[in-house]
C-alpha positions as CSV (number, residue, x, y, z in Angstrom):
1,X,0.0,0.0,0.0
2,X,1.0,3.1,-0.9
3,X,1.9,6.6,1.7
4,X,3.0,9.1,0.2
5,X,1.7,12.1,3.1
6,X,3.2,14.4,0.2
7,X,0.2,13.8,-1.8
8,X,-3.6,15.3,-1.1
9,X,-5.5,12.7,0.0
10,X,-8.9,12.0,-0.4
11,X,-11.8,11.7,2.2
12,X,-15.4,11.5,1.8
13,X,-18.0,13.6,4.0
14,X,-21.8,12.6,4.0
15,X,-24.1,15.3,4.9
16,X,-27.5,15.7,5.6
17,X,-30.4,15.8,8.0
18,X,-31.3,14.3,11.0
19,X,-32.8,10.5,10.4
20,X,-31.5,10.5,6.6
21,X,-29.2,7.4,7.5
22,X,-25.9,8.9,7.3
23,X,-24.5,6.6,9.8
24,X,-25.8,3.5,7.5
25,X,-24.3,5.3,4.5
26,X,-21.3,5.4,6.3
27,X,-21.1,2.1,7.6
28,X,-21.0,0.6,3.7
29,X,-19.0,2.4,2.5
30,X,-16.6,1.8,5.0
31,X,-16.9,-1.9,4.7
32,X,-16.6,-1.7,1.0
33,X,-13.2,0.8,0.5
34,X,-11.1,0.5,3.5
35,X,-13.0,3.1,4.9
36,X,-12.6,4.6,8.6
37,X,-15.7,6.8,10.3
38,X,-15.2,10.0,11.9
39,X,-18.1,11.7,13.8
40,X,-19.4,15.6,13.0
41,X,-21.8,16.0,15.8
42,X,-21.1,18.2,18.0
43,X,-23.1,16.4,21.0
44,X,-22.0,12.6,20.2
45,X,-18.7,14.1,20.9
46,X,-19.9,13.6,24.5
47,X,-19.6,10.3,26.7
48,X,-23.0,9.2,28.1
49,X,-25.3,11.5,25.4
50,X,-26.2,7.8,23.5
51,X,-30.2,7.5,23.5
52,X,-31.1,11.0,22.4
53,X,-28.5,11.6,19.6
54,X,-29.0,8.3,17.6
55,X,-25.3,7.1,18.3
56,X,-24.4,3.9,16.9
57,X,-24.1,1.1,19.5
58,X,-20.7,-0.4,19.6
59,X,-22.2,-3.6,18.4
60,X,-23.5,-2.5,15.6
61,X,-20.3,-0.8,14.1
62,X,-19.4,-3.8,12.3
63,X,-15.6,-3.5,13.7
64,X,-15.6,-0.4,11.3
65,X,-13.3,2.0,13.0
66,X,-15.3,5.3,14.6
67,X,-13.6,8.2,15.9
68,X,-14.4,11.5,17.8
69,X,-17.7,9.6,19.7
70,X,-17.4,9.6,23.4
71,X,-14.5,12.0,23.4
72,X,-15.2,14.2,26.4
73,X,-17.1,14.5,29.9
74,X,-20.1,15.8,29.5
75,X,-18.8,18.8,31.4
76,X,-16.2,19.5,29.0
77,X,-16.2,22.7,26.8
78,X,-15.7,21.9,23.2
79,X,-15.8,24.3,20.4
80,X,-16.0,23.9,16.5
81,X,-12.0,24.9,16.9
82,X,-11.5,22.5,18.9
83,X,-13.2,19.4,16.4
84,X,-11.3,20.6,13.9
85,X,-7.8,20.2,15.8
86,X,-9.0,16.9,17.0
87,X,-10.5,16.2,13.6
88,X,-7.0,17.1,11.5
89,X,-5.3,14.4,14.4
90,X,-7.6,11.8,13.2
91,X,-7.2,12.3,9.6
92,X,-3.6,12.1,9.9
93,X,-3.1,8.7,11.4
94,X,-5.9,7.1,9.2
95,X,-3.5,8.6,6.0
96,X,-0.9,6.9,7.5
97,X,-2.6,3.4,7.6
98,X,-3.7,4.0,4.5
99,X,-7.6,3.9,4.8
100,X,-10.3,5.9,3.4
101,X,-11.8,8.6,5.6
102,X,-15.0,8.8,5.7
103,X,-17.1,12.3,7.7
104,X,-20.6,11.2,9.2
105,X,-23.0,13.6,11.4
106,X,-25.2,16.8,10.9
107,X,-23.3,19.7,12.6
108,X,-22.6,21.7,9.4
109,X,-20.5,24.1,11.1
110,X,-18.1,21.5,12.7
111,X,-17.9,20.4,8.5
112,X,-16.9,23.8,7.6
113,X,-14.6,24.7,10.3
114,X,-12.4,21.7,9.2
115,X,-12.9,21.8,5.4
116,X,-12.9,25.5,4.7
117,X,-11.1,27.0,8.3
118,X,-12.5,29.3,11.0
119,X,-11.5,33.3,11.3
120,X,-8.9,33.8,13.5
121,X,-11.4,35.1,16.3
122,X,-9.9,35.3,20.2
123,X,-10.5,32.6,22.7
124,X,-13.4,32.9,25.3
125,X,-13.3,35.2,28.3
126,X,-15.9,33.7,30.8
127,X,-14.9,36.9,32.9
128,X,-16.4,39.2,30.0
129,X,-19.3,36.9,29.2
130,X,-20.7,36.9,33.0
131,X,-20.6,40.2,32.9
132,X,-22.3,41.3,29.8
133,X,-25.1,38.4,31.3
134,X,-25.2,40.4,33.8
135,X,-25.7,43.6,32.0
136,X,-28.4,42.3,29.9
137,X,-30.5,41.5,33.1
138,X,-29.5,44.4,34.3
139,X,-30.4,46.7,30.9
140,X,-32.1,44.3,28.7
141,X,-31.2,42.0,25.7
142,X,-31.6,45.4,23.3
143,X,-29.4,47.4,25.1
144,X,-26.4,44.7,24.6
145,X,-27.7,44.7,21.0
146,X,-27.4,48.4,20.5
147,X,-23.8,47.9,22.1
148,X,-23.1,45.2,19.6
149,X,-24.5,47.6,16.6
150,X,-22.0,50.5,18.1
151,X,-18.8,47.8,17.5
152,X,-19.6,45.9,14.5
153,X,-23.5,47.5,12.9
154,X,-22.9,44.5,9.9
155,X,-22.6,41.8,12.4
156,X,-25.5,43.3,14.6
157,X,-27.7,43.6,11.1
158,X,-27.8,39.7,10.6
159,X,-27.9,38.7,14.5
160,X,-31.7,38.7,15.8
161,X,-31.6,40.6,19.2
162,X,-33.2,38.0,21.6
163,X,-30.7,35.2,20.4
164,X,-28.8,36.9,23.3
165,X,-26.0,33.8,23.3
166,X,-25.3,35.4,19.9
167,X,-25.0,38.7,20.4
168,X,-22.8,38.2,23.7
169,X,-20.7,36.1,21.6
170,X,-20.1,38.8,19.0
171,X,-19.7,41.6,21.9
172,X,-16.7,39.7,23.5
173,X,-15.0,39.0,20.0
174,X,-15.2,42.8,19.0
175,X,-14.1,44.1,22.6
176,X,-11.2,41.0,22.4
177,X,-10.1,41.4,19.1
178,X,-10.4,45.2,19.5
179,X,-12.4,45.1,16.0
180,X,-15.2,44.3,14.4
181,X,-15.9,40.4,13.1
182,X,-16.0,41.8,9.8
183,X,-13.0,42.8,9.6
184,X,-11.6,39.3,11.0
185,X,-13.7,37.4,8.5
186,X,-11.3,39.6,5.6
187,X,-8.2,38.8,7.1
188,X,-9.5,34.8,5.4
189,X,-9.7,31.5,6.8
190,X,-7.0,28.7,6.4
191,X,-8.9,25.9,4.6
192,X,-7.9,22.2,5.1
193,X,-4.6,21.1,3.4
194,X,-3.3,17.9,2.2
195,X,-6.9,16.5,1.5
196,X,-9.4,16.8,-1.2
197,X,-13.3,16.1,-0.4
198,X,-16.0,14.6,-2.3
199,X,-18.9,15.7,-0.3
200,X,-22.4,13.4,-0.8
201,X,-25.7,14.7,0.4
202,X,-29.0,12.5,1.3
203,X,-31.9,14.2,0.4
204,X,-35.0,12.2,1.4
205,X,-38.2,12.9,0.6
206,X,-39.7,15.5,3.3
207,X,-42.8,13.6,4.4
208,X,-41.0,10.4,4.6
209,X,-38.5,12.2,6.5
210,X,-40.5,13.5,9.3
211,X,-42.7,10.3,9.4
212,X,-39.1,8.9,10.3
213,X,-38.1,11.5,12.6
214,X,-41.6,10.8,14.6
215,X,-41.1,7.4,14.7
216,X,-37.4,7.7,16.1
217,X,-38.0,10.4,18.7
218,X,-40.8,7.7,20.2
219,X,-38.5,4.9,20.1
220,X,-35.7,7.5,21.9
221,X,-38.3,8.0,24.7
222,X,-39.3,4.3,24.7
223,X,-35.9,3.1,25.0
224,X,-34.6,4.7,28.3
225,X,-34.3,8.5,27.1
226,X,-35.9,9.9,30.2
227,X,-33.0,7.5,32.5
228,X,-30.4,8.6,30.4
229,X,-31.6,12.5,30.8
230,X,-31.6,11.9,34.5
231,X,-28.5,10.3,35.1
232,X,-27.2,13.6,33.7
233,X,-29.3,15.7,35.6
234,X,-27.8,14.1,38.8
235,X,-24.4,15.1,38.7
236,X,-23.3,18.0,40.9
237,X,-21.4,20.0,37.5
238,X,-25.4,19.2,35.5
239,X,-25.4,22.9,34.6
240,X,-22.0,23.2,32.6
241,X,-23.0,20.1,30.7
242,X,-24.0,21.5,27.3
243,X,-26.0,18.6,25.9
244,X,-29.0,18.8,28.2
245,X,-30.0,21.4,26.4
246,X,-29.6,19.6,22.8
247,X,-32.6,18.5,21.6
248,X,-34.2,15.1,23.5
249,X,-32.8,15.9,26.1
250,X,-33.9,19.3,26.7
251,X,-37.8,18.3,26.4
252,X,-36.8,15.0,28.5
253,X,-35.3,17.1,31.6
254,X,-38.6,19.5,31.3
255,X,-40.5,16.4,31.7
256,X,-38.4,15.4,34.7
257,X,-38.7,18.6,36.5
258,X,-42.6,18.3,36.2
259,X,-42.6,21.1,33.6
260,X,-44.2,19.0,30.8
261,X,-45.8,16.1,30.9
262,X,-43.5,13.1,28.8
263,X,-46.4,13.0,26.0
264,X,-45.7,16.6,25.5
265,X,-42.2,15.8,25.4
266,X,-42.1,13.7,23.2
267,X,-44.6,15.8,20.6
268,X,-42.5,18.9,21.5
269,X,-39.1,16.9,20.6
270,X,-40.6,15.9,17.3
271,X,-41.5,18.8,15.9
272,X,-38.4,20.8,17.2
273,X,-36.4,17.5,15.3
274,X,-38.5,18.3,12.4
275,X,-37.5,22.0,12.2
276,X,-34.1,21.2,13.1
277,X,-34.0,18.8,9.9
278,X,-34.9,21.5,7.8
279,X,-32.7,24.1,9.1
280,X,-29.6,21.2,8.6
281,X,-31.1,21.2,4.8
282,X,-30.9,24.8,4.5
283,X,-27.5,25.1,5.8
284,X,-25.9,21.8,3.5
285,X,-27.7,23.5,0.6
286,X,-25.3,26.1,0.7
287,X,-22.1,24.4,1.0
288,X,-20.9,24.0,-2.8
289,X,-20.1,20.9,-4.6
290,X,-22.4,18.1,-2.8
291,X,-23.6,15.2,-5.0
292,X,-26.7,14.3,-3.7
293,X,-28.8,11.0,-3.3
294,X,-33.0,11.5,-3.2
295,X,-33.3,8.8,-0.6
296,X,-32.0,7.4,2.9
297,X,-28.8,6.0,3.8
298,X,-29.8,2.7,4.0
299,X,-31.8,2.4,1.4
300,X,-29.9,-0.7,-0.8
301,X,-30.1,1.5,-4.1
302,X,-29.1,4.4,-2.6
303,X,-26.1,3.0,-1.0
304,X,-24.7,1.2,-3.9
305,X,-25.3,4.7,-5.7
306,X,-23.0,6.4,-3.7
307,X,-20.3,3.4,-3.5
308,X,-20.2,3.4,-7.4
309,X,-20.2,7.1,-7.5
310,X,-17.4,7.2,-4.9
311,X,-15.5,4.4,-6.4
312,X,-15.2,6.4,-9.7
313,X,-14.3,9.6,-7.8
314,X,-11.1,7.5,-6.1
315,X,-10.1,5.6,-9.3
316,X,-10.3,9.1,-10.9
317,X,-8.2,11.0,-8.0
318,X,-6.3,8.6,-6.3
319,X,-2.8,8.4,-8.9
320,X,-1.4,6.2,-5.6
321,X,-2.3,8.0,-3.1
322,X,-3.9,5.3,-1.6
323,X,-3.4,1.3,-2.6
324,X,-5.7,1.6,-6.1
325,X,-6.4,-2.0,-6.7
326,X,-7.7,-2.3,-2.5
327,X,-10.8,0.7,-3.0
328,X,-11.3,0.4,-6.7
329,X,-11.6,-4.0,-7.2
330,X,-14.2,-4.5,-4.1
């Protein structure tokens, strides 16, 4: 098999919504080109977060390698900076075994930090963040709005006022950086070298999609959801861990608390999945160059689709970057 880290190399990134069967997709074409997984979801990331994000049971991995599940405590900070140092790790020592990389998950903006870069925007301050909280309880989300529109008016233009984790966000950065997120978004972003991507999108059909999507969220609930939420919920740090709020498990702790009962969790988790898939849609829609697949992941036609398509991508790309007659003959 040929190594040759001088070369790009490829890899392969499925995208797509929620329920579309991207882990499936992954899954064979892993088995049938040497291919390893690596995880884009920013919560699977997280150790103990199983039920509610759909991960894929050890067992049923097929002894395909998966990387970047189960990283971190649940506690942990974890930014889209940080996937894609961990992410650039990963794809280095599956080029030197000389196996096929293969992106699976949903979190578009982890997929763009490592394909296309992030701007070079300062690290948090949790000093400066608690206190512009605190001004915004003190004042109101508008008045750290209007202080926003005084640093950087572009950046306050596109940012709605109440998404007040937004607009603190893009306060600190300005007062950090000591200037405006435009102007940090012009000095460019350092896109991914060594590798080229062949990107595949699922694009099921809507209705079928959100029939899915139901079906799932009720299976997530049957299955232990509510435990798994509460287990969570228990530990002393439960307010730094950033998943409870993700979806699932954000409708199951409202439930535990008494808030909502667990049949209005579950009906408020499915349709805040379904808007969720249709945002994802939106977002991979604008990322360029996707080859798209009307269907689900493990749909049989679908998935030999995409492993002809990919085969022909390799065979066309590969010029020894990887062992030829190992992708192309299976």
């Amino acid at each position: 098999m040929v190594n040759e880290i001088s070369r790009d190399y490829p890899l392969v990134a499925i995208a797509g919504p929620t329920a579309a069967g991207k882990s499936e997709l992954a899954l064979y074409l892993a088995e049938r080109l040497n291919g390893e997984v690596i995880n884009y979801d920013s919560v699977q990331v997280y150790r103990g977060f199983d039920i509610g994000t759909g991960k894929l049971p050890h067992e049923d991995r097929r002894g395909i390698p998966h990387h970047l599940l189960d990283l971190l405590d649940p506690a942990e900070p974890f930014t889209a900076g940080d996937f894609r140092r961990e992410a650039v790790k990963v794809l280095d020592e599956i080029r030197k075994r000389g196996s096929l990389p293969i992106l699976a998950g949903g979190t578009g903006l982890y997929l763009r930090a490592l394909l296309v870069g992030l701007f070079g925007g300062p690290p948090r301050s949790e000093e400066l963040r608690a206190r512009l909280r605190a001004l915004a309880e003190r004042r109101g989300r508008e008045f750290v709005h209007r202080l926003l529109a005084k640093l950087d008016p572009a950046t306050a233009a596109r940012i709605d006022p109440r998404d007040l984790q937004k607009v603190i966000r893009s306060v600190e950065v300005c007062l950090l950086a000591q200037q405006a997120i435009s102007m940090l978004h012009a000095q460019g972003r350092e896109a991914l070298k060594g590798y080229y991507c062949f990107k595949i999108g699922l694009n099921p059909d809507r209705s079928e999609l959100y029939s899915r999507i139901d079906r799932r969220v009720e299976k997530m609930f049957a299955s232990g959801l509510l435990d798994e939420t509460r287990r969570m919920m228990a530990r002393l740090d439960a307010h730094a861990i950033k998943g409870l709020g993700s979806l699932g498990y954000r409708q199951a702790a409202a439930a535990l608390r008494g808030e909502i009962t667990i049949e209005e969790a579950v009906r408020d988790t499915q349709a805040a999945t379904r808007h969720y898939a249709k945002r994802q849609m939106t977002w991979f829609r604008r990322e360029p160059e996707i080859h798209w697949f009307a269907g689900f992941g493990d749909d049989p036609s679908v998935q030999h689709q995409a492993a002809e398509v990919v085969k022909t991508w390799l065979a066309s790309k590969l010029s020894g970057a990887m062992s030829v007659e190992k992708v192309v003959s299976l």
